[in-house]
C-alpha positions in Angstrom: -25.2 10.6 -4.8 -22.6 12.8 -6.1 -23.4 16.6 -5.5 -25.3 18.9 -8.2 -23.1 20.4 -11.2 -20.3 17.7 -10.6 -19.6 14.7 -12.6 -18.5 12.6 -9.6 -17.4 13.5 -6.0 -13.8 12.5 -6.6 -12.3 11.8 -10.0 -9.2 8.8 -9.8 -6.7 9.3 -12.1 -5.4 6.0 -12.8 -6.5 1.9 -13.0 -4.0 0.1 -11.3 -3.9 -1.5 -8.1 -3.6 2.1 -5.7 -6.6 3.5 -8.1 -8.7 0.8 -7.5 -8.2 0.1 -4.5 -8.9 3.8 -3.3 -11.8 4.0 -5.6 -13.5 0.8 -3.6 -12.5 2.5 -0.1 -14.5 6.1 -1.4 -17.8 3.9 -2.5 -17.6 1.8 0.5 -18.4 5.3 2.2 -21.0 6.0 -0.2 -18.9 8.5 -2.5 -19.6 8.8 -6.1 -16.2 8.2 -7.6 -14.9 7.8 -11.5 -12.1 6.3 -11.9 -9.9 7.8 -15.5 -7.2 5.5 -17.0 -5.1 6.5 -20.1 -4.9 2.5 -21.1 -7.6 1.3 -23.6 -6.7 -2.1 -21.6 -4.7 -3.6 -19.1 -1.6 -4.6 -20.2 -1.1 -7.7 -18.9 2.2 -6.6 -17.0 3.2 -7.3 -13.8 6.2 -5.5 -12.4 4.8 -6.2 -9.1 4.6 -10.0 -7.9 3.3 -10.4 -3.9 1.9 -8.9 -1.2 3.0 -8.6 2.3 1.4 -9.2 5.8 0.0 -5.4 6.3 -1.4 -5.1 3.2 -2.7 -9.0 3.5 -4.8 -7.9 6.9 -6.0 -4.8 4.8 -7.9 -6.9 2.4 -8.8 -8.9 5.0 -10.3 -5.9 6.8 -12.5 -5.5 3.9 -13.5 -9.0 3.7 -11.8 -9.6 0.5 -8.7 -11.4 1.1 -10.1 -14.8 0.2 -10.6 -13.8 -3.6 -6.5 -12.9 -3.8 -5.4 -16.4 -1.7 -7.3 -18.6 -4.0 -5.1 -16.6 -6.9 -1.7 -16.7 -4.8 0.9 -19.1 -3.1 2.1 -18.2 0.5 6.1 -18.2 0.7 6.8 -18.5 4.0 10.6 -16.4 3.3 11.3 -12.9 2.4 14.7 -11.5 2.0 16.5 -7.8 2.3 18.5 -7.8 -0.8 18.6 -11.1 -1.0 19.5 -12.0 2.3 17.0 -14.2 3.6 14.5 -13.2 6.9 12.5 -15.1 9.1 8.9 -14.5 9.9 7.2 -15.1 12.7 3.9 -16.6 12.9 2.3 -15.1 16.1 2.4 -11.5 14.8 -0.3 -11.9 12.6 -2.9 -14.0 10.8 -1.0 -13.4 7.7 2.3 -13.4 9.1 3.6 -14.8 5.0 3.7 -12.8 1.8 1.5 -13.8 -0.8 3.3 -14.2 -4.4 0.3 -13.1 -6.9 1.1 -11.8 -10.1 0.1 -7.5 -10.4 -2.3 -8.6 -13.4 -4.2 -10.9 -10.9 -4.2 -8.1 -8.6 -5.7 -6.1 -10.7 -8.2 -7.8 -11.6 -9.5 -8.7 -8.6 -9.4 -5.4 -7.4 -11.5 -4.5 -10.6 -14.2 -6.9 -9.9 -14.6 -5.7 -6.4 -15.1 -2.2 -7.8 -17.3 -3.1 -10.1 -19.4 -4.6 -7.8 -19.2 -1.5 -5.4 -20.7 0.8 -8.3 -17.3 2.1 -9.3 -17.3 3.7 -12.6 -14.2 3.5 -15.2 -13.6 5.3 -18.0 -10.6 3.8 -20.3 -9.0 5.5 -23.1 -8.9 8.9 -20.9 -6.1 10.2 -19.3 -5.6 13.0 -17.9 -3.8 16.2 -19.8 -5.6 19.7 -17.7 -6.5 20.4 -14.7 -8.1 23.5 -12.9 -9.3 24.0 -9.4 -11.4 26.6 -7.6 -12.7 27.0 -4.2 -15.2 24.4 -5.0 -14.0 21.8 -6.7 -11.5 20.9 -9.8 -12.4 20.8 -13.5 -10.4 18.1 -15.5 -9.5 17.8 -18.6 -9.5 14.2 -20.4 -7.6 13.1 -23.2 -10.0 11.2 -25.5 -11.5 10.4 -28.8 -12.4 12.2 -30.8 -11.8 15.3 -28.6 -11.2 16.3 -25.6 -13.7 16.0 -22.3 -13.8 17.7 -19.5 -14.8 16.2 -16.2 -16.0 18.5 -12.6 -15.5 16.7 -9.4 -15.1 18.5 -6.2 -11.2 16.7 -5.6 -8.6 14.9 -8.1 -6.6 11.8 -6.7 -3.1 11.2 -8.8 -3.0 7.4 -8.9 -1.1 7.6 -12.1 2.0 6.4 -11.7 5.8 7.8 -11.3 5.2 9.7 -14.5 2.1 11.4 -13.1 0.5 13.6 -15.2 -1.3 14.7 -12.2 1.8 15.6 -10.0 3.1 17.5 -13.2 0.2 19.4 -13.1 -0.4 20.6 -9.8 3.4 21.9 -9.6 3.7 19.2 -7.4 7.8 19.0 -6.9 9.5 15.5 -6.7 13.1 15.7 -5.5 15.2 12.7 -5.4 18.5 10.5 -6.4 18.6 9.9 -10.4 19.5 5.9 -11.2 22.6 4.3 -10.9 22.1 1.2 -12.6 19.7 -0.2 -14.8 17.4 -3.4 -14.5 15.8 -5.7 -17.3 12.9 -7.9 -16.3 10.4 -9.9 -18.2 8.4 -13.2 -18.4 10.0 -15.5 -20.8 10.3 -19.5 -21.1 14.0 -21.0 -20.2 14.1 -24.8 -21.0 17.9 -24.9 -20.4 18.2 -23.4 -16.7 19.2 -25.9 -14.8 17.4 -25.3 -11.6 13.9 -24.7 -10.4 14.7 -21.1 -9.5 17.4 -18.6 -9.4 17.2 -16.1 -6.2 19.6 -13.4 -6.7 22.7 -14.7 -7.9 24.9 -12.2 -7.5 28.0 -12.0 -10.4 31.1 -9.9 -11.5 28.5 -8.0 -13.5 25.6 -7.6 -11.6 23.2 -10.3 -10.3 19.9 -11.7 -11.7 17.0 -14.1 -10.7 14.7 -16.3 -12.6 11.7 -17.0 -10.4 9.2 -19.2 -11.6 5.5 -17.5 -10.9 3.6 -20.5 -13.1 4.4 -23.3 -14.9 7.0 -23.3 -17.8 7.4 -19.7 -17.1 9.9 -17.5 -15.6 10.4 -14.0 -14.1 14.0 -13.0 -15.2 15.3 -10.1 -14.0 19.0 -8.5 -14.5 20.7 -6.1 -13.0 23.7 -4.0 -13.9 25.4 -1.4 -12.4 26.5 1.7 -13.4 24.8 1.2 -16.5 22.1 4.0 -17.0 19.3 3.6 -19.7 17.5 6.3 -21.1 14.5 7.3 -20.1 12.6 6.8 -23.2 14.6 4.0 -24.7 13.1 1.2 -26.0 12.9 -1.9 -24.3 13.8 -5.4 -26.3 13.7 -8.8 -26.0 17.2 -9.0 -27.5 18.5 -6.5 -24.6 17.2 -9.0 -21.4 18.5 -11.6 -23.7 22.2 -9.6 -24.0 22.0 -8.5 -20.7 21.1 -12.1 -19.0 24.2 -13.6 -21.3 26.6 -10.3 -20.0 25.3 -10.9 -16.3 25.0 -14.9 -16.3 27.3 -16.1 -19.0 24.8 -17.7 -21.0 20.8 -17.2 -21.8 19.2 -20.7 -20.8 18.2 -20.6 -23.8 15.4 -17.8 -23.2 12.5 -17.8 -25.8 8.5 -16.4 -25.6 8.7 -13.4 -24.4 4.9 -12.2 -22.9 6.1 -8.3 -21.9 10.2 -7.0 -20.9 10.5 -3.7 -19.3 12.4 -1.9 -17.3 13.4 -0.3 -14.1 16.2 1.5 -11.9 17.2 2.7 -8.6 15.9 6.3 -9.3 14.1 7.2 -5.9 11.9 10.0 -5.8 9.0 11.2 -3.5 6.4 13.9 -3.7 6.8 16.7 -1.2 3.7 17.1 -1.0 0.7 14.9 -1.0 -2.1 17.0 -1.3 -2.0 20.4 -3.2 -5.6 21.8 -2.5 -8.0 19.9 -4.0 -5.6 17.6 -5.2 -4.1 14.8 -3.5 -1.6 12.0 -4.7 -1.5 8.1 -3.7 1.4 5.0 -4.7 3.9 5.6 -7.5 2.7 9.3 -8.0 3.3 10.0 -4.6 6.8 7.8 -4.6 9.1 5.5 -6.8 12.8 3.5 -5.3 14.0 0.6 -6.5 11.8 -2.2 -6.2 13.7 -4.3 -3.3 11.5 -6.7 -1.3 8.5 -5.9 -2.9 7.3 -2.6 -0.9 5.8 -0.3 -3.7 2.4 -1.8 -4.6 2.0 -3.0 -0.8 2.6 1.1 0.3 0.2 2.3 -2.2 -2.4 0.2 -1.5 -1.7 1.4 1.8 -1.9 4.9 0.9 -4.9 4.3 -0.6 -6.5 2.6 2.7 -5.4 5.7 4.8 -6.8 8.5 2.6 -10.3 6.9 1.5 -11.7 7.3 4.7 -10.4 10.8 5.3 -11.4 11.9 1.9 -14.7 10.5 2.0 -15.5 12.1 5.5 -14.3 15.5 3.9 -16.6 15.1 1.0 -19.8 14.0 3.1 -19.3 17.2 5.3 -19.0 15.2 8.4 -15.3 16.3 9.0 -13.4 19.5 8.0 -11.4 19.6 5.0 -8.2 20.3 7.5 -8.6 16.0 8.1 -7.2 15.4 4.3 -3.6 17.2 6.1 -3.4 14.2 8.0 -2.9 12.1 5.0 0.4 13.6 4.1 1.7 13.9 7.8 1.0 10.0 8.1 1.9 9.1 4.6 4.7 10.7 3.7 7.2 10.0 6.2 6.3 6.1 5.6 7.4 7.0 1.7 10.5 8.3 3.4 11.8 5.2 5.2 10.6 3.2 1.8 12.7 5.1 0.0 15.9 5.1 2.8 15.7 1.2 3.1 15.5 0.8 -0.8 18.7 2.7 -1.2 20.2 0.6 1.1 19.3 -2.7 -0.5 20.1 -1.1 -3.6 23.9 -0.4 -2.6 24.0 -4.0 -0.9 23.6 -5.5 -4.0 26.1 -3.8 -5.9 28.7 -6.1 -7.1 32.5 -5.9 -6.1 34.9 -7.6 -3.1 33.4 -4.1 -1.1 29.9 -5.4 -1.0 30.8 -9.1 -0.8 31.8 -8.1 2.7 29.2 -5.5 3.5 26.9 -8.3 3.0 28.8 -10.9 5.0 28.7 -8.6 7.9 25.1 -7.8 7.4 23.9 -11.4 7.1 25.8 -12.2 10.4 24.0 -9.4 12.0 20.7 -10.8 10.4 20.8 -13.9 12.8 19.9 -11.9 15.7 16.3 -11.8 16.4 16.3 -7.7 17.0 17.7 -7.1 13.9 15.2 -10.0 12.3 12.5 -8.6 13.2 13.5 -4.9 12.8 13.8 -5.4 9.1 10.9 -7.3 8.6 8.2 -5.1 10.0 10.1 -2.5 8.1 9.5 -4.5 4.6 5.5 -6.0 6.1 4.6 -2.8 7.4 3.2 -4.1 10.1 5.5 -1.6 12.7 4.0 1.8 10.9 2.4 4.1 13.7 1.0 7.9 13.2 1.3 10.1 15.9 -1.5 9.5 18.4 -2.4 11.2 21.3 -2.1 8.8 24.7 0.6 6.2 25.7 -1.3 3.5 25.3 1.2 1.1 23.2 -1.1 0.9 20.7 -2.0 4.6 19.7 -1.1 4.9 16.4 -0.9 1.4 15.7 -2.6 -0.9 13.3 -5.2 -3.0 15.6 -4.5 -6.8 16.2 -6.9 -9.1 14.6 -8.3 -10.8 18.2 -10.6 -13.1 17.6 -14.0 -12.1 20.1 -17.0 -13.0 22.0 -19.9 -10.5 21.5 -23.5 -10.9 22.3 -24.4 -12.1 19.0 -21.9 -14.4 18.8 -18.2 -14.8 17.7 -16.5 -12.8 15.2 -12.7 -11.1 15.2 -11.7 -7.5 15.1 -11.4 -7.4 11.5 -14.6 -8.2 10.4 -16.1 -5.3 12.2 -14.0 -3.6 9.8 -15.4 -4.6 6.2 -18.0 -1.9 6.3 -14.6 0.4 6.4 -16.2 2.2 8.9 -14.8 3.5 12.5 -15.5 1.0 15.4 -15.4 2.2 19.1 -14.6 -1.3 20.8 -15.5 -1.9 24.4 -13.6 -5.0 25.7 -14.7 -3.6 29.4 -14.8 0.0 29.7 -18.3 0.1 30.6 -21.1 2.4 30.4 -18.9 5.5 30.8 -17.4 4.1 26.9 -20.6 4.1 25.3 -21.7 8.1 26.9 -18.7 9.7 25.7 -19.5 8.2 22.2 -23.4 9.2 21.9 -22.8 12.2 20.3 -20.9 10.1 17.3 -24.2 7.6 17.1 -24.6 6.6 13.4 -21.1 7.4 12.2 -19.2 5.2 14.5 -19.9 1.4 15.1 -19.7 0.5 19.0 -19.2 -2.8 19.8 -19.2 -4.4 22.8 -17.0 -7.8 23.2 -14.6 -9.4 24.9 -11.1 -10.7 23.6 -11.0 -14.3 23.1 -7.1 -13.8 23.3 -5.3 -12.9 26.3 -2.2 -11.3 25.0 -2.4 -9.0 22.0 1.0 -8.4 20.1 2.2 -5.2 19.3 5.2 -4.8 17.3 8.6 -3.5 19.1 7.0 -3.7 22.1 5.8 -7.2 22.9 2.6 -8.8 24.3 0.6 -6.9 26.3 -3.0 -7.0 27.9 -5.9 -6.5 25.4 -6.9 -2.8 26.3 -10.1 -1.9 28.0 -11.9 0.1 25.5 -9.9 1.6 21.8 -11.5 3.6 18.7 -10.2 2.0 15.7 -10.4 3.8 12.3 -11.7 2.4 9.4 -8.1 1.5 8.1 -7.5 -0.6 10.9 -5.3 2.2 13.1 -5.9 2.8 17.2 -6.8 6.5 17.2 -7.2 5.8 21.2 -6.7 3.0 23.6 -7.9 2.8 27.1 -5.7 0.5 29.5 -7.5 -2.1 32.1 -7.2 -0.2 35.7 -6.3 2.8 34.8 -9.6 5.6 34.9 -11.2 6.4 31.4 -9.9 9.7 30.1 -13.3 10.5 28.8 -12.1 13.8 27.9 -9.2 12.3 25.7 -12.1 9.7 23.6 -14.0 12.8 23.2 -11.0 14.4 21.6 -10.1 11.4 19.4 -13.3 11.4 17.9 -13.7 14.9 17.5 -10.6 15.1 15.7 -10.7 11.9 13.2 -14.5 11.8 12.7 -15.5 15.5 12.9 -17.5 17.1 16.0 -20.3 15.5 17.9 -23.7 15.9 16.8 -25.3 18.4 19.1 -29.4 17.3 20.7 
């Protein structure tokens, strides 16, 4: 139930995949949430075309992950600016990204929310925006006038143009574009190959990826060639630009959408401004290499649901939503670092030729493999955490376990989005440090079915004795088999990520 005088406990600004996907995670957690999209409709676009293995075990957390795989093909390659990487199939369940077009994302992610009791209002976007000590008053954009909207916090999901971000004097400092990339689904009868991967020419490179039958992705890109922001984008242009770029136009015809994107790389610097937070391209835009910006959002998404809906049901202090940025933003950060880099690696000239030469020696090596890859899955990300346990801060490892009612695997203890306080042999002492957190934290007791547990940049290692795992999948605090409980150090995990104990 939403609280009295407000219109919803937390107003989303914005439909697409981080929207949605936050607006599921907040009514998981029994928060009244309205989601606000400028759109009449979905558009049918879809910059966007996969999504890796972090965001892969995040749906799968939630028990949803089937829906998107019966929609999607595994490709079991990725690349770093076109220069192919391995993966490695003991890392993860879903150790492959998933190509699935945005629109199917979307979707999806739509049905689940409707299902959840997720409210969305179309044809309103947001143009005012207020707060107070108590909560924020929006102001919508629709027909025939104006609405406003009280909700006690706003969430920017709208985009790199955020409406919200503008509002909140939010500053987003950055590099401007260098070059400027075409892309839209077309039909090319002539091209005389399945697919094009990033054929790199004199003028700039392009692909053309086939996502379903008879119809390709074509994208082009050319340097030092800036568009205007507000230009409008053509058919004729991809067409121009594909002939400039590949010599000829494969005879391109049936356009369904073109648009257009660059190397511009921006980031909030600051993801909450009171009442006001911010989540995916609002929060951060980079060049598009390898596929990272709807897999981070959703991301975002995952790690400030919980936090938020804690906040809002008074069982943790409003000083928890803090932790979103700390943990967020420096993830946007290395996005936006590695994009750059891919960026200038594709840049066409006898310079680059050999910067990728060297680099694609150096890709052989299995350090250097793998080092890029977890930074493109996300499956390397850790917060700060107190402890040394190698998995503080981590996301958890799917184990598959035994429990007293029977088999099940660490994720699925998750698709109530809840926190989970895991005993795989910490004993009684696990369970009395945790009463006071009865009711708002699942204990579980089990025992690993596997015997090693990977953790990335560190190895295998011995499934811990006991670890509190937060509802988007992160260790908060891991207890190591022979070493004494730090009882203290549980109590002081849970204090600070699910507010203080209940007291009698």
């Amino acid at each position: 139930m939403g609280h009295i005088g407000m219109d919803a406990d937390v107003v989303i600004a914005g439909a697409g995949p981080t929207g949605l996907m936050l607006a599921c995670e907040l009514r998981l957690a029994g928060v009244d949430v309205m989601v606000v999209e400028r759109l009449a409709e979905r558009t049918g676009e879809s910059r966007a075309g996969g999504i890796h293995s972090r965001t892969l075990e995040v749906l799968d957390q939630r028990g949803v992950l089937d829906r998107f795989l019966a929609e999607g093909e595994l490709q079991p390659v990725g690349h770093f600016s076109g220069l192919y990487l391995d993966f490695d199939e003991s890392e993860s369940r879903h150790p492959y990204p998933l190509m699935i077009l945005q629109s199917a994302i979307e979707r999806l992610l739509e049905e689940w929310a409707g299902e959840l009791g997720v409210r969305v209002r179309r044809s309103a976007g947001v143009r005012g925006l207020d707060q107070d000590a108590d909560g924020v008053t929006v102001e919508l954009d629709t027909a025939p006038a104006p609405e406003t909207l009280r909700a006690r916090y706003l969430v920017g999901c709208d985009g790199g143009r955020s409406t919200v971000r503008k509002l909140a004097g939010i500053g987003f400092p950055g590099t401007e574009a260098t070059m400027t990339a075409l892309i839209g689904d077309v039909e090319l009868p002539d091209l005389p190959e399945d697919y094009v991967w990033v054929r790199r020419t004199p003028g700039g490179d392009y692909s053309a990826i086939a996502f379903e039958p008879g119809w390709f992705r074509v994208i082009t890109s050319e340097y030092d060639r800036v568009a205007g922001r507000d230009e409008p984008v053509t058919f004729e242009q991809l067409r121009e630009s594909l002939i400039r770029v590949a010599g000829t136009d494969f005879g391109m015809t049936s356009p369904r959408w073109i648009s257009r994107f660059n190397d511009a790389a921006r980031q909030a610097d600051r993801y909450r401004q009171g009442r006001v937070l911010l989540a995916g391209d609002a929060a951060h835009i980079h060049f598009p290499a390898g596929g990272q910006g709807l897999n981070m959002g959703v991301q975002d998404a995952v790690n400030l649901g919980w936090k938020l809906a804690s906040v809002v049901r008074g069982s943790a202090p409003e000083s928890l939503l803090d932790s979103y940025h700390d943990e967020r933003h420096p993830v946007g950060e290395r996005v936006l670092n590695n994009t750059r880099a891919q960026s200038a690696l594709a840049r066409p000239g006898p310079q680059t030729d050999a910067l990728r030469e060297v680099f694609g020696e150096l890709m052989v090596f299995d350090d250097v493999n793998r080092r890029l890859r977890h930074m493109l899955t996300a499956l390397d990300i850790r917060y700060p955490a107190d402890g040394d346990h190698p998995m503080a801060g981590r996301r958890v490892f799917d184990a598959d376990l035994k429990t007293p009612e029977g088999e099940t695997c660490v994720y699925e203890l998750l698709h109530a989005g809840r926190p989970v306080l895991l005993d795989l042999g910490g004993g009684a002492e696990v369970t009395a440090a945790a009463a006071g957190w009865a009711g708002r934290v699942d204990q579980v007791e089990a025992q690993s079915e596997d015997e090693l547990w990977p953790v990335p940049a560190i190895g295998e290692i011995s499934p811990p004795a006991a670890l509190l795992i937060r509802p988007d999948g992160h260790v908060a605090w891991a207890a190591a088999v022979g070493e004494a409980l730090d009882v203290s150090a549980l109590r002081d995990a849970l204090t600070t990520w699910f507010g203080p104990a209940r007291q009698g």
